[in-house]
SENU-277163 format. One line per 8 residues: number of its first residue (from 1); their letters; for each residue x negated, y negated, z negated of C-alpha. Coordinates in steps of 0.05 Angstrom, whole numbers. Each point is the difference from the previous one (the first is absolute). Example, Ala and Ser with C-alpha at 12.3 -4.5 7.8 and 13.67 -1.06 7.14 Angstrom:
2
1 = as = -246:90:-156  -27:-69:13
This chain:
556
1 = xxxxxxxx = 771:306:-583  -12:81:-13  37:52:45  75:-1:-21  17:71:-28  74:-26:-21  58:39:22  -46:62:21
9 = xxxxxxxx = 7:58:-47  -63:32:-34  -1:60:37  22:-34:66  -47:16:64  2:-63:24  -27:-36:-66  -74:28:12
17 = xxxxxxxx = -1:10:74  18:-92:-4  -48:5:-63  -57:36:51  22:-52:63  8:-71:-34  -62:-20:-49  45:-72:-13
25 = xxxxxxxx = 60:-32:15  3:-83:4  39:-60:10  -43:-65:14  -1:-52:-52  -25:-62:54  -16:-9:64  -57:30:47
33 = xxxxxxxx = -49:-43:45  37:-30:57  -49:46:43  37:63:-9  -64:30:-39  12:3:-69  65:17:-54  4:-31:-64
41 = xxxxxxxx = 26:52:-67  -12:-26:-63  1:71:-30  -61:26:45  -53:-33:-52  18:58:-60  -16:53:62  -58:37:29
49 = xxxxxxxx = -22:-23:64  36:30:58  -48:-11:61  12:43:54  66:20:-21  63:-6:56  47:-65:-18  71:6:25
57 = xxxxxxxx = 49:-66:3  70:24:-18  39:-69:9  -12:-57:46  -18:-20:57  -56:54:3  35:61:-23  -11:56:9
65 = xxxxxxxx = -78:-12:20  -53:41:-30  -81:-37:-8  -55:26:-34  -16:-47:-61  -72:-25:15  -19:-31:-66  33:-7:-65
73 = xxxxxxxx = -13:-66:-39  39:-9:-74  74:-9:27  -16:-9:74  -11:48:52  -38:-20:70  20:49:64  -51:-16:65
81 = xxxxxxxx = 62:-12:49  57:-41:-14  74:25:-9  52:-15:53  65:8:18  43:34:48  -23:-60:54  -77:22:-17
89 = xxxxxxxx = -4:-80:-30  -47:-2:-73  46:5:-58  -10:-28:-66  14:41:-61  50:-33:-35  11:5:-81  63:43:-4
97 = xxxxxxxx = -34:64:47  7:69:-14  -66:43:7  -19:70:-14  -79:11:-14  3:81:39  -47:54:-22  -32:3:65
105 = xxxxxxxx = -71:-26:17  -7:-40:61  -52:54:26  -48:-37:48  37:-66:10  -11:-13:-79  -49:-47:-33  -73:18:8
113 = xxxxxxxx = -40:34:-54  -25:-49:-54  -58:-48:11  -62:22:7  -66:-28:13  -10:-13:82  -6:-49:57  68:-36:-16
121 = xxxxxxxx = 57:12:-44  74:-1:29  60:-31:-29  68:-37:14  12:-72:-28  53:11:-63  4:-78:-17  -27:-63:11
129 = xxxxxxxx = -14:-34:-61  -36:-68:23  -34:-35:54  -50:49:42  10:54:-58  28:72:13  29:48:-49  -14:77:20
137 = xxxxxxxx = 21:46:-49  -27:67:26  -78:-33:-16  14:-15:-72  -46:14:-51  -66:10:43  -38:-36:-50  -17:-72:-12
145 = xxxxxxxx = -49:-30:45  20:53:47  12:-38:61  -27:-67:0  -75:0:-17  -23:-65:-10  -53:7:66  21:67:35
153 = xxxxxxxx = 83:4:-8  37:34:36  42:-26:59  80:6:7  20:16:76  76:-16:18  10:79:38  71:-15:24
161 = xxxxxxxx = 49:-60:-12  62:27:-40  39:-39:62  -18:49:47  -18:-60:55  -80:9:-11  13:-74:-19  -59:-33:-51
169 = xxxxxxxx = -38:10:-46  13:72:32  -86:18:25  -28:-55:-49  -53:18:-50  -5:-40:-67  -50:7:-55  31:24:-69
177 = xxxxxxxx = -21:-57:-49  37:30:-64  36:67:-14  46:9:-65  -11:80:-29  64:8:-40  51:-28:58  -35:12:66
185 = xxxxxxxx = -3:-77:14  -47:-14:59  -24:-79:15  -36:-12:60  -19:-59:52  60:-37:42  30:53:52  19:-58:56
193 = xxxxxxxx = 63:32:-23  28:24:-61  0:75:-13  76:30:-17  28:51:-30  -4:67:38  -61:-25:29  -51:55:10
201 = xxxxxxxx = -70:-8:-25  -61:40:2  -47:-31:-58  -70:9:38  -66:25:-26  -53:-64:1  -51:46:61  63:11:39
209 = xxxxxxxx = 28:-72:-14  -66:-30:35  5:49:59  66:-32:15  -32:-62:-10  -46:14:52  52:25:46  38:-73:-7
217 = xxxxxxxx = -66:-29:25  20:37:71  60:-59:2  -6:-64:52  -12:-64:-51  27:-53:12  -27:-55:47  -57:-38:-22
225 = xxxxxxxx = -2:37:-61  -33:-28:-58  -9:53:-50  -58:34:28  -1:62:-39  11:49:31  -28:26:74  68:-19:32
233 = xxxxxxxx = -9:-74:-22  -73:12:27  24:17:73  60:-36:0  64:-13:47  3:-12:74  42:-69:-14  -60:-25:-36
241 = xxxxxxxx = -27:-68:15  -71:-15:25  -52:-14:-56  -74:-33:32  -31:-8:-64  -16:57:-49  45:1:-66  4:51:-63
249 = xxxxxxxx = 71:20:23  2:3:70  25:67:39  -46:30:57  57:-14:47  -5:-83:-12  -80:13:17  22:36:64
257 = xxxxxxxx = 52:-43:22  -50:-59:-10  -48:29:46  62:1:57  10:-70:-9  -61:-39:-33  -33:-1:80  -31:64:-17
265 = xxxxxxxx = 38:30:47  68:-44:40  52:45:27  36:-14:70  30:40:59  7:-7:72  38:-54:22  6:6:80
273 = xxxxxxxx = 41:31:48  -61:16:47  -64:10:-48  -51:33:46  -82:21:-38  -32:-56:9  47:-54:-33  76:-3:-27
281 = xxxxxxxx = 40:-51:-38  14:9:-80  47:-23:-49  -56:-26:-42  15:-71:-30  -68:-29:9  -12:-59:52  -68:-19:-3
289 = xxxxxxxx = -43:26:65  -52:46:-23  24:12:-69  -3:72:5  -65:10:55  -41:59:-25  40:35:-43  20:62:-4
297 = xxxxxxxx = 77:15:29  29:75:-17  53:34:15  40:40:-48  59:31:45  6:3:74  -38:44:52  -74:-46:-21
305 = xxxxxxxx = 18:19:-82  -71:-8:-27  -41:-27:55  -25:-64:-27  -36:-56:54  -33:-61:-1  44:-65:10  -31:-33:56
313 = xxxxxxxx = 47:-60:-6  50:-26:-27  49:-45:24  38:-42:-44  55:-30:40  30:68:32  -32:38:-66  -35:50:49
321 = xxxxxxxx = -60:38:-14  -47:26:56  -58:50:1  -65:5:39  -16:44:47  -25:63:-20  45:-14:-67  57:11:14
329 = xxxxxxxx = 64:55:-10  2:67:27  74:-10:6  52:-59:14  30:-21:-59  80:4:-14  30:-60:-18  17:-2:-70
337 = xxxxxxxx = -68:47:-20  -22:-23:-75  -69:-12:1  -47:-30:-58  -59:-60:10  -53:19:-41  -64:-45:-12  -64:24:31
345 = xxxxxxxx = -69:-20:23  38:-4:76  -27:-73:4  -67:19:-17  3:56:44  27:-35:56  -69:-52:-9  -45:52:7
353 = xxxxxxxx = 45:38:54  -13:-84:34  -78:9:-14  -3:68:32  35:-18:62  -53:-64:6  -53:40:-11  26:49:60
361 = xxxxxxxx = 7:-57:45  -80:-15:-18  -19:65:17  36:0:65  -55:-55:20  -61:15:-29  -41:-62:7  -17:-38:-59
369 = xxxxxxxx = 48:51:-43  -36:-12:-58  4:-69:-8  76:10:30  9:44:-63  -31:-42:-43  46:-64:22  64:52:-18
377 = xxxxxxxx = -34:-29:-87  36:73:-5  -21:5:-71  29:-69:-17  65:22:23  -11:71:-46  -13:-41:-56  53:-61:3
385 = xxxxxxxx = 54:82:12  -34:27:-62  13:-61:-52  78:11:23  -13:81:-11  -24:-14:-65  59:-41:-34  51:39:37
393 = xxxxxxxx = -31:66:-36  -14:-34:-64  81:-22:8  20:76:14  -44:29:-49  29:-40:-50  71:22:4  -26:67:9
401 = xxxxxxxx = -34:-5:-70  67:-21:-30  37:44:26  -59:60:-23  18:-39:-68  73:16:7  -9:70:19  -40:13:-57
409 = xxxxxxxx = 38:-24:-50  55:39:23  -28:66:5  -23:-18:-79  69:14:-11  11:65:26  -14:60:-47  -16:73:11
417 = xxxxxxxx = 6:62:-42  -43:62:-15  14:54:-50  -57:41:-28  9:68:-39  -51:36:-47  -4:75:3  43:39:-40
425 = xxxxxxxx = -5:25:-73  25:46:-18  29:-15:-90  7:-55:-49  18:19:-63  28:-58:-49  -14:23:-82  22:-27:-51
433 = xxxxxxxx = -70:-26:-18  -14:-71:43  -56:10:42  -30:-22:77  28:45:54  -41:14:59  30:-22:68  -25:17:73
441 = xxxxxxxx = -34:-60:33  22:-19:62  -49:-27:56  16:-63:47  -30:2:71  7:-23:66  27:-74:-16  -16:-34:57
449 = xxxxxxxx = -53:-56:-4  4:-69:-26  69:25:-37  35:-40:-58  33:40:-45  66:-34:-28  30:44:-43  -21:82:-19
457 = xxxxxxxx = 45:41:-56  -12:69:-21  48:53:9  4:68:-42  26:61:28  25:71:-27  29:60:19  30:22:-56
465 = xxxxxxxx = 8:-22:-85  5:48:-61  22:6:-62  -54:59:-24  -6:19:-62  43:-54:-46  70:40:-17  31:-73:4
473 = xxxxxxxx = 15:-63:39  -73:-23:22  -18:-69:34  -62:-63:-7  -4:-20:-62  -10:-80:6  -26:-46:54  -53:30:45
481 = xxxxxxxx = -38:-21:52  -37:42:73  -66:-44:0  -44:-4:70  -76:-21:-8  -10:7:-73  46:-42:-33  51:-40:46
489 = xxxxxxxx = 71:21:-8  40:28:57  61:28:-13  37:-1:-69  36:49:-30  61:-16:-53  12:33:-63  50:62:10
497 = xxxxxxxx = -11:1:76  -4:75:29  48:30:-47  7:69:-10  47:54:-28  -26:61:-37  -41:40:56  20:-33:62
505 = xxxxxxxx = -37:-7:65  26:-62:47  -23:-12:77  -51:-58:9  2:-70:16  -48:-55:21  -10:-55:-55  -10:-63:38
513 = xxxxxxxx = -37:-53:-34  13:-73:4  -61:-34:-36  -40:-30:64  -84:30:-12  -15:-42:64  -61:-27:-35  -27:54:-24
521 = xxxxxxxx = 16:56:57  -20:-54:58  -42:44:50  -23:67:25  -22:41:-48  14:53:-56  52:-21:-62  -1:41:-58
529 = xxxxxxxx = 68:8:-44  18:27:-75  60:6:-36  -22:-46:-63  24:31:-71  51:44:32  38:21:-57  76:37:-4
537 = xxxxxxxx = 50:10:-52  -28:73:-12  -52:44:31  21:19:70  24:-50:57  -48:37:66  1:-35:65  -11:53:56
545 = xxxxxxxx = -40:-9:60  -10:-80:-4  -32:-51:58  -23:-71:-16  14:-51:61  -11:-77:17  44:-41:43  -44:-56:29
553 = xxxx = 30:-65:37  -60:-32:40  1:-52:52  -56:-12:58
């Protein structure tokens, strides 16, 4: 209800000084949301919106409390913190409450100006008419097809949880999959939970709504990780399990952790209480004799980390190692020192190291050295070493190869940008009369070689848009289109966009377009735009001191 004036006399002081202080004067017809956000008056739908305006509780719980009105919706008005009482507990508004509507602008704690064309628009949850649908009255009336174009929409991110615990879906980003004009209705994809009333949102812009995107890709997966689309699945999780044959899906960690254990390289540590540089017992689990003679043991920690020797020997029954003379460690091992057995061409090595030392005990006694050489059949012995050599390489080069095959296919999934600018120019005028607009070109270079281009848009930039000469509202006249390399569209203008009023100058923007010219702007070179049929409303519309740019994605 209005101001009350009863009982006041006409030429009273205090009938226009309460006239000048209270704009309306309420009782509440039903309940507010058990959040503490909104109050319900029935009477609020005959009058103009009071956004920004001071609320004051006069019965209640709450009285006496004094919150800027954030949005006005028909008979409901949403505040962004909750009321409480005299405990600081969230009250609900209760049918029955006395309000006064004051005067007084919130100042800087009010609502935000109206929406306007950006990164993200804000708002506060008013309702929750159905499953994984959000009603925000504040971004009514944006237009049909506003938010949730059918392959770029935009992307709802839950900004704070009206709880105040950070609980979910506070931080989760959803794709907006239908948008209702006339009520402010948002549907999007499942939140893992459901967004509330007094819920904060921020209603993201499709470029920004992929950075974030990219950002999640910075998370752990989870182990063994399936999905395999993004470079975190590609790397994957320390708990993942060993994987010895190449697969579509695999992480780079299974790979790695199959090279550990595959026999590719056995872990162990020092397992002796007196190890000393020519031998020491292990805790390796193998108990053949010889199993591990010439290959390659290294250790990773300890006062030998990265030395790596021959094994001479090994001993199955006390699992000792032992190393030749003149192959051995510069320091005593510790007990407990991790070490690594790699495979190696020790057993080859150690034949020839066999041959040499004959052949010095020939030349010690020089008669009939030659034929003592000869009966050494040296070269049989090289040739029975290099059949082994030979399927041992062919054995290592063929996990190397797959796991070349892995690597590959990973980095295929890693993209790069590069943003290209023309020089400036300085007008374009839009008449009345449709006709081709010249555009500055803008040059790609320095791509690096053998890159795949995955996506490129065009972007069009201006410092500054007129209204000239037309003594009237001014804006495009019909659908329009900036076209690169003759004839392919990229980036469409809507009828009506750039409105104007009657001689008005506005700062520039950048028009971002979303049509992907990959195919046709797909490697270093020079791209020519126009502005096909540019045509406005009346003679007039000048863009000042434009740029034409490309926004390439490319992997290597």
């Amino acid at each position: 209800m209005k101001v009350a004036t009863s009982g006041l006399r006409q030429d009273s002081p205090s009938k226009p000084l309460l006239q000048a202080l209270i704009s309306y004067q309420g009782i509440t017809d039903a309940a507010g949301a058990a959040t503490g956000l909104t109050i319900v008056c029935g009477d609020l739908v005959n009058e103009p919106s009071y956004d920004g305006q001071l609320l004051k509780i006069r019965s209640g719980a709450a009285a006496g409390q004094v919150k800027p009105i954030y949005v006005q919706a028909g008979n409901t008005l949403t505040f962004a913190t909750p009321w409480t009482n005299a405990a600081g507990a969230v009250v609900q508004i209760t049918a029955g409450t006395l309000f006064d509507i004051l005067s007084i602008s919130a100042g800087s704690s009010g609502p935000g100006p109206s929406p306007t064309e950006g990164l993200s628009y804000y708002g506060v949850v008013d309702d929750v008419p159905g499953a994984n649908q959000f009603t925000i009255g504040s971004l009514a009336g944006l237009g049909a097809g506003k938010f949730d174009g059918a392959t770029n929409p935009y992307s709802a991110f839950v900004l704070r949880d009206a709880g105040g615990a950070g609980a979910a879906p506070q931080g989760e980003l959803q794709a907006v999959t239908a948008y209702v004009t006339a009520t402010g209705v948002f549907t999007t994809a499942a939140f893992t939970a459901a967004v509330a009333v007094g819920d904060e949102i921020l209603i993201v812009n499709p470029t920004l709504a992929a950075a974030l995107v990219i950002l999640a890709d910075l998370a752990v997966p989870a182990a063994d990780s399936v999905a395999n689309v993004l470079e975190r699945d590609v790397i994957g999780n320390k708990t993942d399990t060993a994987l010895y044959a190449v697969a579509a899906n695999a992480s780079l960690m299974r790979y790695i952790k199959a090279l550990i254990t595959a026999g590719i390289a056995v872990p162990g540590a020092v397992s002796d209480a007196g190890p000393a540089i020519t031998d020491f017992d292990t805790d390796l689990t193998e108990a053949t004799d010889d199993h591990y003679n010439g290959m390659l043991l290294m250790f990773i920690n300890g006062p030998n980390a990265g030395q790596a020797h021959v094994i001479d020997d090994y001993a199955g029954a006390a699992k000792n190692v032992s190393f030749k003379v003149g192959d051995q460690w510069t320091d005593v091992p510790v007990n407990g020192n991790s070490f690594v057995i790699l495979p190696s061409v020790g057993g080859f090595l150690q034949a020839i190291s066999a041959e040499i030392d004959a052949i010095e005990v020939k030349l010690d006694t020089p008669a009939n050295f030659m034929a003592d050489v000869s009966a050494l059949a040296l070269e049989a012995t090289l040739d029975t070493h290099d059949v082994d050599i030979k399927a041992l390489l062919a054995t290592i080069a063929g996990y190397i190869d797959d796991e070349v095959a892995a690597i590959i296919a990973s980095q295929g999934r890693q993209l790069f940008t590069m943003d290209f600018w023309s020089l400036p120019q300085e007008e374009v005028a839009v008449v009345q009369a449709a006709g081709d607009k010249a555009l500055p070109s803008v040059t790609v270079a320095d791509l690096p070689g053998g890159a795949a281009i995955v996506r490129a848009i065009a972007m069009f930039k201006f410092r500054m848009v007129e209204n000239h000469t037309y003594a009237g509202v001014n804006s495009l006249d019909g659908a329009q289109e900036i076209q690169v390399a003759g004839a392919v569209d990229a980036i469409n203008f809507v009828t009506g966009q750039f409105t104007l009023a009657e001689s008005t100058r506005e700062g520039g923007d950048v028009v971002i377009g979303v049509i992907d010219i990959a195919a046709t702007v797909n490697a270093n070179g020079a791209y020519a735009f126009h502005w096909d049929l540019a045509k406005a409303l009346q003679t007039g519309i000048n863009f000042n001191d434009i740029q034409m740019g490309l926004r390439i994605w490319y992997s290597v």
